[in-house]
DSSP file (Angstrom, degrees, kcal/mol; ACC not computed):
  #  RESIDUE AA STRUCTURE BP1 BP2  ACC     N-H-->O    O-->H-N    N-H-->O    O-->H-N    TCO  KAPPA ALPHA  PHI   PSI    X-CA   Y-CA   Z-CA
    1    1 A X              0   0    0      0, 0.0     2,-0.1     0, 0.0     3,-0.0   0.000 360.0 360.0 360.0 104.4    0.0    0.0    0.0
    2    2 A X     >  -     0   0    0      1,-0.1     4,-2.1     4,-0.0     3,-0.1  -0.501 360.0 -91.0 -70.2 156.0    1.3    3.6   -1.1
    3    3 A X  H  > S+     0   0    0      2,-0.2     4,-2.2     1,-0.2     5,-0.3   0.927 131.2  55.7 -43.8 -42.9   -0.2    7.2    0.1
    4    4 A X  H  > S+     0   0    0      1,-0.2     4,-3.8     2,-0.2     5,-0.5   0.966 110.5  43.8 -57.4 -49.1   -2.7    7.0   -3.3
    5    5 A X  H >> S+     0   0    0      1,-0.3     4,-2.7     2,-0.2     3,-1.2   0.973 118.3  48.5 -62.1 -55.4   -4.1    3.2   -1.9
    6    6 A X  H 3X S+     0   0    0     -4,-2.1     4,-1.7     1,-0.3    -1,-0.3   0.848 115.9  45.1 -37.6 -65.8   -4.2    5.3    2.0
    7    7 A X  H 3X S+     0   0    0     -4,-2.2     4,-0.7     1,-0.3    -1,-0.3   0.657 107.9  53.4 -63.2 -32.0   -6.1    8.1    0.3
    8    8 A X  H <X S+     0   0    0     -4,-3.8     4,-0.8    -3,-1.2    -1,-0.3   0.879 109.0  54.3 -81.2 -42.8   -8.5    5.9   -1.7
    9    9 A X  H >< S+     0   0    0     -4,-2.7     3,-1.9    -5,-0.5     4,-0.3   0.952 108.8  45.9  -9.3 -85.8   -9.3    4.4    1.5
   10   10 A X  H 3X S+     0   0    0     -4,-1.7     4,-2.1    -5,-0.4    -1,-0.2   0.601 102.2  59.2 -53.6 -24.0  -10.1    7.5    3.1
   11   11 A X  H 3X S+     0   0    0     -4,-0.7     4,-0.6     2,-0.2    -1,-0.2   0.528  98.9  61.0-105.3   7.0  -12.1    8.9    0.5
   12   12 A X  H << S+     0   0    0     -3,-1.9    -1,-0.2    -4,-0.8    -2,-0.2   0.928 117.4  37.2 -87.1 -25.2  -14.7    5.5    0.8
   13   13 A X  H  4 S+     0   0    0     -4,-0.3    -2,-0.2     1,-0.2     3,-0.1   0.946 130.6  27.3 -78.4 -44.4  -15.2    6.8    4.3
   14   14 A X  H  < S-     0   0    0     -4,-2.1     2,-0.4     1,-0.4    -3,-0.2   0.481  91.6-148.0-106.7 -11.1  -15.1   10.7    3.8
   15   15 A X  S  < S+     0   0    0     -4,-0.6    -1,-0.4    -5,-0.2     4,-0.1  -0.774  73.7  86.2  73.1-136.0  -16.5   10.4   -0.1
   16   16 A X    >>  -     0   0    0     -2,-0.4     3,-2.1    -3,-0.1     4,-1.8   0.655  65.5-158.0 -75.0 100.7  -14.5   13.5   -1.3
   17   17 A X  H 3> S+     0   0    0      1,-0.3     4,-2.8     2,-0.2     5,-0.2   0.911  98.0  55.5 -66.5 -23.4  -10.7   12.5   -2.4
   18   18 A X  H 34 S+     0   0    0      1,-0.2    -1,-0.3     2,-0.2     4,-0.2   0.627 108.3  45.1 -81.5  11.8   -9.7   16.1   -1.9
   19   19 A X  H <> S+     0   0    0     -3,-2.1     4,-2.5     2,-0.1    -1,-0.2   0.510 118.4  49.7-108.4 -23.4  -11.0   15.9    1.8
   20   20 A X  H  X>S+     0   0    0     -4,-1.8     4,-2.6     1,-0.2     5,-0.5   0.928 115.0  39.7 -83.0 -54.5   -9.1   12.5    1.9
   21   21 A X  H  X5S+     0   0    0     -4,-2.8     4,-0.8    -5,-0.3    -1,-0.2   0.712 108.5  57.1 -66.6 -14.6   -6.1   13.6    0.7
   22   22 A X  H  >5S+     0   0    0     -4,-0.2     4,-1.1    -5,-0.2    -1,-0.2   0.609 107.8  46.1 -98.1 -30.6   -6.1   16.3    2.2
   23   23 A X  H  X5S+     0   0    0     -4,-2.5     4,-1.2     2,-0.1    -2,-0.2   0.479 112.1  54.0 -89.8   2.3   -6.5   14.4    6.1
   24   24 A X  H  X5S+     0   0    0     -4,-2.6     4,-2.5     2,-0.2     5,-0.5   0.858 106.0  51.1 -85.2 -36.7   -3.8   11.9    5.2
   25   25 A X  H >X<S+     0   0    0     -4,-0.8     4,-2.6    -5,-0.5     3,-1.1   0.951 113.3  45.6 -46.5 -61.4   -1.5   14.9    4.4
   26   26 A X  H 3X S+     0   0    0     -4,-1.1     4,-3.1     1,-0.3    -1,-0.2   0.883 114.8  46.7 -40.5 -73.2   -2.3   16.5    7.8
   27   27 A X  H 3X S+     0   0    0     -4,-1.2     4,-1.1     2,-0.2    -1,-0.3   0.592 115.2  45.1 -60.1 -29.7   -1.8   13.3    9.7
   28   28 A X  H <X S+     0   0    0     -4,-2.5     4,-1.4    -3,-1.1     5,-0.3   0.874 118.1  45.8 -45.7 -70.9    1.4   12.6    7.8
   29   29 A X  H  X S+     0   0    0     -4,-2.6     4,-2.3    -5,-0.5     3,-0.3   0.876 114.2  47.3 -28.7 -63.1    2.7   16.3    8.3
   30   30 A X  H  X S+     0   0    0     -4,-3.1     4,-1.6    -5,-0.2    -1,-0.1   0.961 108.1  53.0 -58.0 -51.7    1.8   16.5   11.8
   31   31 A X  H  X S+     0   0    0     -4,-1.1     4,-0.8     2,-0.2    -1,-0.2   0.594 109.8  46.6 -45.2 -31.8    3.2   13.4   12.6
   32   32 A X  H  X S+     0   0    0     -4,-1.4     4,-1.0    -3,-0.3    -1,-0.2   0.777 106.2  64.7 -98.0 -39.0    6.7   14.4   11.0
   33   33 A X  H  X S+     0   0    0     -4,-2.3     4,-0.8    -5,-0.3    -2,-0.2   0.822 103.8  45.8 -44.1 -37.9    6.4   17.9   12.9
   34   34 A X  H  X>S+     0   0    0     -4,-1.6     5,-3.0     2,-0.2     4,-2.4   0.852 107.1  55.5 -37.1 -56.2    6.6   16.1   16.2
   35   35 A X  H >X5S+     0   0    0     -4,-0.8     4,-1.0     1,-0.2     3,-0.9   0.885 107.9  48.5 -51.9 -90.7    9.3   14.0   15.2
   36   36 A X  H 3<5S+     0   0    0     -4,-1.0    -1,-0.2     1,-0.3    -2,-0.2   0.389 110.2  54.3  -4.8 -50.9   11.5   17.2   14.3
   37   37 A X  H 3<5S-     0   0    0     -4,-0.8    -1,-0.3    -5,-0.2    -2,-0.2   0.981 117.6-117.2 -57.2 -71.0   10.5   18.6   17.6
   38   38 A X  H <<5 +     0   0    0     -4,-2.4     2,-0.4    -3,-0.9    -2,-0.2   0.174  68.0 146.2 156.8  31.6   11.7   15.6   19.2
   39   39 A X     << -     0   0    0     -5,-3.0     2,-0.4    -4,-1.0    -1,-0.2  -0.732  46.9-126.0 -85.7 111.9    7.8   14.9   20.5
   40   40 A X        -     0   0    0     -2,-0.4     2,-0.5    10,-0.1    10,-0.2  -0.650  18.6-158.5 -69.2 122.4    6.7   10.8   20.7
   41   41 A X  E     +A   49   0A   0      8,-1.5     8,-2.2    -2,-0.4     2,-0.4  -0.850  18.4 171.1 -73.6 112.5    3.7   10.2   18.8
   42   42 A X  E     -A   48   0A   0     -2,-0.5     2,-0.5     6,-0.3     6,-0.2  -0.965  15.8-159.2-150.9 137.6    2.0    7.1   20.1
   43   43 A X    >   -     0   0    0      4,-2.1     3,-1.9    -2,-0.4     4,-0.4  -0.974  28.2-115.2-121.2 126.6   -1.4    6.0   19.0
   44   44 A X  T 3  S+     0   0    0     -2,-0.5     3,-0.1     1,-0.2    -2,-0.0  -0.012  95.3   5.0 -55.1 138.7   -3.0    3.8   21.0
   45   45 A X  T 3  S+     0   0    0      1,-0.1    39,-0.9    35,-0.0    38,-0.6   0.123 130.8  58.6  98.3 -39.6   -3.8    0.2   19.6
   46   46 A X  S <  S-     0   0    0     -3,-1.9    35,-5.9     1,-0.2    38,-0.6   0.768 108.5-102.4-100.5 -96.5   -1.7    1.3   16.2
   47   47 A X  E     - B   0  80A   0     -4,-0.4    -4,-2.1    33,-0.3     2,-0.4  -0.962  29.7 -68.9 178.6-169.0    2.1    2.2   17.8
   48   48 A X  E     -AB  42  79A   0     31,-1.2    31,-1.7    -2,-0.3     2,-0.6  -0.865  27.5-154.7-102.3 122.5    4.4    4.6   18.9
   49   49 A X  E     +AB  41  78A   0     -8,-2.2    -8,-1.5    -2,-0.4    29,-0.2  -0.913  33.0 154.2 -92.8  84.0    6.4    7.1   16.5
   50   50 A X  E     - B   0  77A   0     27,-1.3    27,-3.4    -2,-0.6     2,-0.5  -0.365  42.4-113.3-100.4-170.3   10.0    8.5   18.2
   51   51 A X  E     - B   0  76A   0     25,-0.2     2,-0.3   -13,-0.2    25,-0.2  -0.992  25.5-152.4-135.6 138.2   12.9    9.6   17.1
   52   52 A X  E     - B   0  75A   0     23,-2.6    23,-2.1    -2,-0.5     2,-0.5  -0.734   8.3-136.4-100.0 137.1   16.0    7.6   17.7
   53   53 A X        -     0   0    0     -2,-0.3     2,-0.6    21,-0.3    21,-0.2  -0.966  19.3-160.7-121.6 133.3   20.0    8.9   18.1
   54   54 A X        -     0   0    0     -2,-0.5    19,-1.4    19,-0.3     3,-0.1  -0.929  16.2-118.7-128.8 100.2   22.0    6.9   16.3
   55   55 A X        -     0   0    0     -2,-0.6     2,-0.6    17,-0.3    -1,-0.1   0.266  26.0 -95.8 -10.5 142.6   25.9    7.0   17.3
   56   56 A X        +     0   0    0     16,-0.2    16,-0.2     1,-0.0    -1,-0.1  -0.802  56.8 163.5  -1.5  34.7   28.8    7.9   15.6
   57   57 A X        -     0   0    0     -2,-0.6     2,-0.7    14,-0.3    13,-0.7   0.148  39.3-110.5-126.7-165.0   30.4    4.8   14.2
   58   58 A X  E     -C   69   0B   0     11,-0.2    11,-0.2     9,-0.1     2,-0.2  -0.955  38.3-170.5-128.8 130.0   33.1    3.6   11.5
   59   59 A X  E     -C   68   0B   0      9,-2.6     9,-2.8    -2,-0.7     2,-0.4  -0.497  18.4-122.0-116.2 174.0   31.7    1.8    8.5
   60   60 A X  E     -C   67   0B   0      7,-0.3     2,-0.7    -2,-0.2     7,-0.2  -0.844  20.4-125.8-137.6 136.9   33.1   -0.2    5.6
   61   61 A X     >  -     0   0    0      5,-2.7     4,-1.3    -2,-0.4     5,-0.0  -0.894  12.0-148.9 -99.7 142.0   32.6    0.6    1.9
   62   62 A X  T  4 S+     0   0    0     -2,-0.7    -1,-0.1     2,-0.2     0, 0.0   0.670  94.9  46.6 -77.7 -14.2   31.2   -2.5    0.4
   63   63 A X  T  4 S+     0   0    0      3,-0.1    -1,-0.1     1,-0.1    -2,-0.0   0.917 128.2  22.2 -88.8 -43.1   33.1   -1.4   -3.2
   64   64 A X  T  4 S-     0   0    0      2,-0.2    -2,-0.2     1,-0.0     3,-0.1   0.592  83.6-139.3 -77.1 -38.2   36.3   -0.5   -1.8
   65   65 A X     <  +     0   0    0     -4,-1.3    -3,-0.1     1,-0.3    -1,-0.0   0.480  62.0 134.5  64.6  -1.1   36.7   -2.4    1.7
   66   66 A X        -     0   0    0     -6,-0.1    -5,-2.7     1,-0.1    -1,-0.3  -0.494  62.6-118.5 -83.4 137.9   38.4    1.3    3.0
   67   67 A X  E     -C   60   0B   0     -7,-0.2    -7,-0.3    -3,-0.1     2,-0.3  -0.380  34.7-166.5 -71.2 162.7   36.7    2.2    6.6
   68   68 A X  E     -C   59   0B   0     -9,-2.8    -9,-2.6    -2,-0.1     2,-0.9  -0.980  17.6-113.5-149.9 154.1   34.9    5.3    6.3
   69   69 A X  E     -C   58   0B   0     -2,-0.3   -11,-0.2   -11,-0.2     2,-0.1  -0.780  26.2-157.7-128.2 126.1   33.5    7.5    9.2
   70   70 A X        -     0   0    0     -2,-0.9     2,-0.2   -13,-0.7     3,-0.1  -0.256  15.1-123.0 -69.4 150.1   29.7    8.0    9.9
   71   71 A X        -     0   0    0    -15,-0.1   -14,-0.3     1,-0.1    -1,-0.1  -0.523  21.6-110.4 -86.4 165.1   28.2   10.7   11.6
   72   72 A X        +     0   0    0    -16,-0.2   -17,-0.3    -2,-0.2   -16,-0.2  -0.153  52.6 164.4 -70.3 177.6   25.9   10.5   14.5
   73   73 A X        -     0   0    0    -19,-1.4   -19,-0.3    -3,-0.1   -21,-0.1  -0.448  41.5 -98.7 166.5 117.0   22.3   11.6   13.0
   74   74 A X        -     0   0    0     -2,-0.2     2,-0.3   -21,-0.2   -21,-0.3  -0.323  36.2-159.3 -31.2 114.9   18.6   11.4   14.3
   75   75 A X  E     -B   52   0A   0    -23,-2.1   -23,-2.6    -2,-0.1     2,-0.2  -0.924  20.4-123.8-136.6 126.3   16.6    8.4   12.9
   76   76 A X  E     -B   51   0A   0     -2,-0.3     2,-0.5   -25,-0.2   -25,-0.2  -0.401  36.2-175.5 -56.5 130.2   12.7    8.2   12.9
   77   77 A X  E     -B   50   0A   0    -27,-3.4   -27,-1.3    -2,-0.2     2,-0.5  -0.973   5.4-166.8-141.7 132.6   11.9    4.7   14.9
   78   78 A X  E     -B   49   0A   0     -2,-0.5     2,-0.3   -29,-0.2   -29,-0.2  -0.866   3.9-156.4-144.9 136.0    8.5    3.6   15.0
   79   79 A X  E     -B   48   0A   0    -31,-1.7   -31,-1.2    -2,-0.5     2,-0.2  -0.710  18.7-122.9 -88.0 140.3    7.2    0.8   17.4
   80   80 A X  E     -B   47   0A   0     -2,-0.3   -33,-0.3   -33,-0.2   -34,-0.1  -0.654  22.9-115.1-100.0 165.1    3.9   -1.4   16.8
   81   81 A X     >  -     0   0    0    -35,-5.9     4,-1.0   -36,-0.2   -34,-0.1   0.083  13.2-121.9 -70.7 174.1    1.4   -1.7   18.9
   82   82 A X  H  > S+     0   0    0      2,-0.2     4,-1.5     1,-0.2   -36,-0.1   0.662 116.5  48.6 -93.4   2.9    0.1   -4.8   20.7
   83   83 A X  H  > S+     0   0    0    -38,-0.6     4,-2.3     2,-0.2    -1,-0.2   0.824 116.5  43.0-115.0 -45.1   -3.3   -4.4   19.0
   84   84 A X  H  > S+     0   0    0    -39,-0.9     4,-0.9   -38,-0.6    -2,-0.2   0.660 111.1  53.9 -89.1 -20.2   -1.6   -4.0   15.6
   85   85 A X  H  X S+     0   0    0     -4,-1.0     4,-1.5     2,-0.2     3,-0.4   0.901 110.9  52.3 -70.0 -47.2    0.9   -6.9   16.3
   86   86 A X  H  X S+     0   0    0     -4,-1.5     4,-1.1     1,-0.2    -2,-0.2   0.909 103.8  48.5 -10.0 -85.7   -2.1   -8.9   17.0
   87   87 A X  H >< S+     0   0    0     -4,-2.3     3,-0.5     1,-0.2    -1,-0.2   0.770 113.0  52.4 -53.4 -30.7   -4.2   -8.3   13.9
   88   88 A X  H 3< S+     0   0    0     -4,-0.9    -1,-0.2    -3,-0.4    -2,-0.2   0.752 104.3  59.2 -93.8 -23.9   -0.9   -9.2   11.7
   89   89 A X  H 3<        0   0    0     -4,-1.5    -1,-0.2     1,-0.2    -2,-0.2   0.806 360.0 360.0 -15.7 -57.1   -0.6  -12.4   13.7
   90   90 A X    <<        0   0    0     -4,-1.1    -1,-0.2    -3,-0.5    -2,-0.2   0.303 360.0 360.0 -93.3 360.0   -3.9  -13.7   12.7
């Protein structure tokens, strides 16, 4: 599923695709405006949206084999829920 398949979704409950597209955007949007802040998102049932800090380290180029050195750098981490671990269970 892609954002159109999300949006076609939305738009059997809300009938209007520009009213659909227009609450996935929001909810997408918002959701990455949190992150940024540095705000956890968690919806209950679904999961949790944080933001992760991800060390410093020394890495390998896979063409080359020469070490190379990464930077540290904030990472979007999102956990699932027990509700949603559930349903993908069954």
């Amino acid at each position: 599923m892609n954002k159109a398949d999300l949006v076609e979704a939305v738009v059997k409950v809300v009938e209007k695709k520009n009213l659909a597209e227009a609450a996935v955007d929001c909810v997408m949007d918002t959701i990455a405006k949190a992150l940024k802040k540095g705000d956890k998102v968690t919806l209950i049932g679904f999961g949790t949206f944080s933001v992760s800090k991800r060390a410093a380290r020394t890495g390998r180029n896979p063409q080359t084999g020469t070490k190379i050195k990464i930077k540290a750098k904030k990472v979007p981490k999102f956990m699932a829920g027990k509700k949603l671990k559930d349903m993908v269970a069954k």
